[in-house]
N, C-alpha and C positions, 0 to 999 in steps of 0.2 A: 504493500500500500504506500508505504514511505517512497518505493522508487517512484510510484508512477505519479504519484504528488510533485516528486520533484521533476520526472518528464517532462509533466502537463504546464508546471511552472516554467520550467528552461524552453517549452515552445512557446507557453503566453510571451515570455521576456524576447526572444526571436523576433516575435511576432512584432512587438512593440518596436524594437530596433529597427524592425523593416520599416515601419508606416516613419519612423523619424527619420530615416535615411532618405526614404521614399519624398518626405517633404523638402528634407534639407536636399535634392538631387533640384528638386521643382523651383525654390526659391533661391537657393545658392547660400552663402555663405552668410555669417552674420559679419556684418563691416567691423573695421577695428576701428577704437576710440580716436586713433588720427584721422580717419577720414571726414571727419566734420571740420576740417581745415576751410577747406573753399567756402562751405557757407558761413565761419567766421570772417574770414576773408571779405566776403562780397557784404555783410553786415557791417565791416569797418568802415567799407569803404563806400557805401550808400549813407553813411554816417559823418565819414571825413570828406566826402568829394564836394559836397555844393559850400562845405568851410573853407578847407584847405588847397583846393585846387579845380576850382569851378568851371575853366575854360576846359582843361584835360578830360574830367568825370562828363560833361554835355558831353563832349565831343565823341567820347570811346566810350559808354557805359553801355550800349548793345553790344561792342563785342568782348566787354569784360565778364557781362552778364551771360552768354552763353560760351564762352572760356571757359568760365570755372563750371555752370555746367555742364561744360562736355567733359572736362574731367573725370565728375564725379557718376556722368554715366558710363564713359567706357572705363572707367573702374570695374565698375558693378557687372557691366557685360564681359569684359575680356579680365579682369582680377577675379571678382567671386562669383562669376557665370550667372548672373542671376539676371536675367530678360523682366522676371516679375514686375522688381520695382518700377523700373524705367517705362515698363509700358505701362503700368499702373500710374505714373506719374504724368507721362504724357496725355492720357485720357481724362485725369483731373485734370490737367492746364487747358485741353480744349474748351471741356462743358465749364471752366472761369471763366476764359477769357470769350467765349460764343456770349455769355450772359451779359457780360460788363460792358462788351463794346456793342452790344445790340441795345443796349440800355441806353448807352451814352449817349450814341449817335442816333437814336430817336428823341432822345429827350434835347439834342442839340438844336433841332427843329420847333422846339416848343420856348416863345418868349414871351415869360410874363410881366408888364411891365408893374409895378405897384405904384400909385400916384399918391405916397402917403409921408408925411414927415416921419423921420427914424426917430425912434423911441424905443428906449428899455421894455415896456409893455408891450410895441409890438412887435420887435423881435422876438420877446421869448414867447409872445403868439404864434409865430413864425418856426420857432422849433416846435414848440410843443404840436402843431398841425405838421410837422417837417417829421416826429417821430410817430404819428397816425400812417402819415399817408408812404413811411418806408415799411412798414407792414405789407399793404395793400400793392406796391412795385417795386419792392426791396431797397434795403438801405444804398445800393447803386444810382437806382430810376428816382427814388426822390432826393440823394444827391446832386445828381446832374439837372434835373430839375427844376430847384428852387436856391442853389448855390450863386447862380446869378442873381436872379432876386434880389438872395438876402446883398449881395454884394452893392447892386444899384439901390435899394433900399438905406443903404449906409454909408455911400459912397461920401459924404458929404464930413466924415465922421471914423470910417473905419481902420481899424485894428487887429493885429493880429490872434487877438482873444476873441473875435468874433468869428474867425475860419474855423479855432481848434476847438473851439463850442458846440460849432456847428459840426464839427467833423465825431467830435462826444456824443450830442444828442441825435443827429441824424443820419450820419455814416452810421453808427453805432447801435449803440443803446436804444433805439428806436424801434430797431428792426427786430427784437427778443417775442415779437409775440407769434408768429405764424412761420410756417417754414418758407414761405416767400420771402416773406424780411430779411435774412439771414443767412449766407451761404452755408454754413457750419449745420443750421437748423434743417436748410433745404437738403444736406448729405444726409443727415439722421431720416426725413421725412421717406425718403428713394430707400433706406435700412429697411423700413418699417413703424418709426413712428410714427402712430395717429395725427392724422393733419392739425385734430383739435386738441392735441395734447399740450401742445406749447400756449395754447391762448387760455387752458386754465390752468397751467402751473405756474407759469412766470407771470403771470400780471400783473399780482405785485411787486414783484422785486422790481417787474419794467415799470409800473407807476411811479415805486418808488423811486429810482434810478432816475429817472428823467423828470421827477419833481426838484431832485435836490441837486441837478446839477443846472436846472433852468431856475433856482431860485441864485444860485453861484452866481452865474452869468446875469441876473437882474442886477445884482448889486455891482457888479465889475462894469456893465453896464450905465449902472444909474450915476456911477462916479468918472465916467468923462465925455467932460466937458467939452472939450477940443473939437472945435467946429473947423474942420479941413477949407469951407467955402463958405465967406462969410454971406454970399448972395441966397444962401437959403433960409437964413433969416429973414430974406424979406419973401420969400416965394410963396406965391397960396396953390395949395393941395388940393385936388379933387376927390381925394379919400376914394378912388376906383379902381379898381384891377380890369388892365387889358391884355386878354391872352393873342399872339399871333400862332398861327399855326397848328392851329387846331385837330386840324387831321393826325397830327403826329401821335395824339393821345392812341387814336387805332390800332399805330403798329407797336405802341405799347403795350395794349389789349394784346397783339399777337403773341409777345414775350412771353406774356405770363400767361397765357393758357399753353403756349407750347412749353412751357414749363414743367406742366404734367404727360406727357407722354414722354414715357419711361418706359424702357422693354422692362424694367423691373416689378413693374407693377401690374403694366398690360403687357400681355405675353403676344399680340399679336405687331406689337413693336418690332419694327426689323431690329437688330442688333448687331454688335460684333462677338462673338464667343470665343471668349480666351479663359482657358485652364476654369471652365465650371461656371464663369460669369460671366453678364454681358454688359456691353460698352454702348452706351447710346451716341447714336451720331444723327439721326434724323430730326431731332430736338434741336442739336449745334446746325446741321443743316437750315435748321426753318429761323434760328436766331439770327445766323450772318444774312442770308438772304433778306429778313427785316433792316439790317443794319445796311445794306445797299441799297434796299430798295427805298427806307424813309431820309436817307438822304439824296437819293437822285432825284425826289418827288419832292423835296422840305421846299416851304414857304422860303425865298430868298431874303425877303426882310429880316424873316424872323433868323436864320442862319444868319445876317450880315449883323443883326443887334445882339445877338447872343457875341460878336466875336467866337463864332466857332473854327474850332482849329484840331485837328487830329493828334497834334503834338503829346497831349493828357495821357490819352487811350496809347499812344506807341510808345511814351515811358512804360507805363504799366505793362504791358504788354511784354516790353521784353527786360525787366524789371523782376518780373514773375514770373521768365523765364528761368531766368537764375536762381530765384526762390524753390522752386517746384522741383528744379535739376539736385541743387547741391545739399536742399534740406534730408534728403533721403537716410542716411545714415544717422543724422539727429534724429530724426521720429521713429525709427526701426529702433535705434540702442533704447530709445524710453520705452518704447511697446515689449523691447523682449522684456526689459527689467519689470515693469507694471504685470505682465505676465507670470513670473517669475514668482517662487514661494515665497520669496521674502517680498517682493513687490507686491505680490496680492496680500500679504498680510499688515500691508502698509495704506491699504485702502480705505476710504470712508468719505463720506459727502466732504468733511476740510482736504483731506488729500488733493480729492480731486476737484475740488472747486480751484486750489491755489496750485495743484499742477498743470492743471486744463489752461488756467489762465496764465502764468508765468510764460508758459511757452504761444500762445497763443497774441501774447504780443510781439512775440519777436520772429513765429513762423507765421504762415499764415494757419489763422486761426480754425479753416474748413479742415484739414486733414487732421490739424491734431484734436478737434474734435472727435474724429472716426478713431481715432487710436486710442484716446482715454477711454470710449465708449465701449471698442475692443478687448481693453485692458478690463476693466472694469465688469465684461460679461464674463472673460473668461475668469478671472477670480471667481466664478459661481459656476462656471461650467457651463454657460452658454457662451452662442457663436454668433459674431453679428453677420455673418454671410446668410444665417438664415430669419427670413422676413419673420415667420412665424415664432422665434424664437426671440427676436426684436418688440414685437408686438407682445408680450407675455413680460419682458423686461419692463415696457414702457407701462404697461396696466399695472404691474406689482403685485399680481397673483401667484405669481411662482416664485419668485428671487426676492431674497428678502432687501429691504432698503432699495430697491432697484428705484423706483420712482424717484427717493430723495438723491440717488447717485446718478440721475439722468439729468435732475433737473440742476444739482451744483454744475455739470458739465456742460448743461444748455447755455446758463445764465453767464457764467464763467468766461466760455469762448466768444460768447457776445460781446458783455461788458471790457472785459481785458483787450478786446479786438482794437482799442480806442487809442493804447497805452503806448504806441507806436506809429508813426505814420505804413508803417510795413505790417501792421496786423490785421487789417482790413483791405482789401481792393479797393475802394472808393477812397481811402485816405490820401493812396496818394495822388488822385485825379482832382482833388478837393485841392488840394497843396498847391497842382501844378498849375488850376484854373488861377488862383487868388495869382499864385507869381505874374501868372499871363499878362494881367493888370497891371502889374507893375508894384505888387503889395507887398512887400517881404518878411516872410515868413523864418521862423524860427529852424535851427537848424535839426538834423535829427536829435541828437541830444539837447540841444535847447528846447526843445518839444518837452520832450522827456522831464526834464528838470522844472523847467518854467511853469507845464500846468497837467502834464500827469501823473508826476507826482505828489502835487498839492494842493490837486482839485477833483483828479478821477480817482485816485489810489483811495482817499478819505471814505468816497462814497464806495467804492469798491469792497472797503474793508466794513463800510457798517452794514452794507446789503449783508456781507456773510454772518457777520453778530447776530443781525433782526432774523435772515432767514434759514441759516443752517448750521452756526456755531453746535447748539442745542435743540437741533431737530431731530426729530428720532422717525 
């Protein structure tokens, strides 16, 4: 009996070794801790380039940004054979960059003019409808949207507290309620969470959240005085909003219902299938095609008052190319270790509220989303590759805390998304518009220091007090 216990045990163990060989053959190797070189690298120097050497950084930052990541892909394919990552990475950079620039460039056709004296009141009117309506077309679509706006609205008066406000409440924190708002939320939504999951767990932290940074901005606001033109003193207001180009709301409307068709959802989605999963491309097909077709058709007015310009979209663009290339080995080392006995036994709504977000401002915030979310099922033994096992996580009938460990990670990758010009896509289109103008803005680190440290991080840290410190 002892022998064939131990048999049956020496083939289970076999067996085992096979299925992790079997994986480790499929994914390749796990990266060494040097290989996050490049994306320190490209981090320093989106941080030192527009301080220390601003003509160099414009001039070459496409082809430093896919330098370093073509490094760190043919690493990964010719050093640790692993095809996974890289194609996995390149498939998240498409369906970003199909959403941001079909955003953009429709929203680039829509100018609203406002006919109203700037005032503290109505700017943070102005967010607080600026963090509604990134719900309804994502913190992207109501960036691009109403970022001019707010800008000719203030022109008269503006500051660079008023772009990183803006970039807090409505790149941002704005978008926590619905998986449109939020690319992080929109990967979760395509997992399997409940569309309406987000709009009853977070509403208050987002109410709270964008109460107390729009009461911030009143008072930062209400104390200056500094009239840039003294001629608007004398100017009388029609207190009316006139939109040009109206049509362009349309191919807005296209964005976001082509939003939802997902081979992952509807399975009569065409796809691409790679190793078990599939890759939507009909979706990014229908977004660029909006993004050609609402500006071959935009209102010429409204394009020549907006000062529209491509410039924004093709920073970012390849920008996050470099992101998406070299971040690979940073979010693999955290996921194996979050996986990990010691890593899962390091888990809990604080973990992963202030893991999710630490990294979430300095990568982009959508993947490492999926990784905590990852990390966090498999400490319990589920998988997020499978929907129905997702959908069981998000309800909290099967996994224990799963609900409070979904929502620190929602709320987390949102709010934190703010804490960097580089944590969000829209942040740094936001940045590049205001410069467009001639507005100058903080540097990366002056960002950082100046006002998210000691105006997002405050409320950052009392959301987790109020809502998860002592949640159970």
């Amino acid at each position: 009996m002892n022998q064939d216990q131990h048999e049956q045990q020496a083939g289970h163990s076999d067996n085992g070794e096979g299925e992790h060989n079997s994986e480790a053959s499929e994914h390749g190797q796990t990266p060494p801790g040097w290989s996050v070189m490049p994306f320190i690298i490209l981090l320093l120097m989106i941080a030192t380039g527009p301080l220390f050497y601003e003509h160099f950084w414009h001039k070459n930052y496409p082809k430093i940004a896919v330098i370093l990541a073509s490094i760190v892909v043919l690493y990964y394919l010719f050093g640790l054979h692993n095809q996974h990552g890289p194609v996995h990475a390149f498939f998240e950079y498409f369906q970003f960059i199909a959403l941001l620039a079909s955003l953009y460039i429709a929203s680039g056709g829509i100018h609203i003019d406002i006919d109203k004296k700037s005032s503290p009141m109505a700017n943070s009117i102005l967010l607080i409808c600026g963090a509604v309506i990134a719900n309804l077309i994502g913190t992207t679509g109501a960036s691009m949207l109403l970022i001019r706006p707010f800008m000719r609205l203030n022109k008269h008066r503006i500051k660079a507290y008023h772009i990183i406000f803006f970039i807090f409440v409505v790149s941002n924190v704005g978008g926590s309620l619905t998986p449109i708002g939020d690319p992080p939320l929109f990967l979760g939504f395509l997992k399997g969470v409940p569309f309406q999951w987000t709009v009853i767990h977070n509403f208050f932290p987002w109410l709270f959240g964008i109460l107390v940074l729009t009461l911030i901005f009143y008072f930062f606001d209400k104390n200056n005085k500094d009239i840039l033109d003294e001629d608007e003193l004398q100017t009388e207001f029609t207190n009316k909003i006139k939109i040009t180009g109206v049509k362009n709301f349309g191919w807005l409307a296209v964005v976001i219902v082509s939003v939802f068709i997902d081979p992952n959802v509807f399975d009569w989605v065409p796809a691409i299938d790679y190793h078990g999963q599939r890759f939507s491309f009909i979706r990014e097909l229908i977004m660029l095609s909006v993004a050609y077709m609402s500006f071959r058709f935009a209102d010429k007015e409204a394009i020549k008052n907006n000062d529209f310009s491509f410039e924004p979209i093709r920073e970012v663009a390849f920008i996050f190319i470099g992101i998406f290339g070299t971040m690979m080995p940073a979010l693999e080392l955290v996921s194996e270790f979050a996986k990990s006995p010691e890593g899962a036994a390091l888990i809990s709504q604080n973990t992963l509220y202030w893991g999710t977000g630490a990294l979430s401002g300095f990568l982009d915030n959508a993947p490492t989303y999926l990784n905590f979310l990852a990390a966090s099922m498999a400490s319990q033994g589920a998988d997020i590759n499978s929907i129905s096992e997702v959908v069981e996580y998000a309800t909290g009938d099967t996994y224990p805390h799963s609900q409070l460990y979904l929502k620190a990670i929602s709320v987390a990758a949102v709010f934190f998304g703010a804490m960097t010009y580089i944590g969000n896509g829209p942040n740094f289109m936001v940045k590049s518009i205001a410069e467009q103008v001639g507005l100058k803005m903080p540097s990366f680190f002056g960002y950082i220091i100046r006002f998210s440290i000691p105006f997002l991080l405050p409320t950052i840290i009392l959301t987790w007090l109020i809502f998860f410190l002592f949640a159970k």
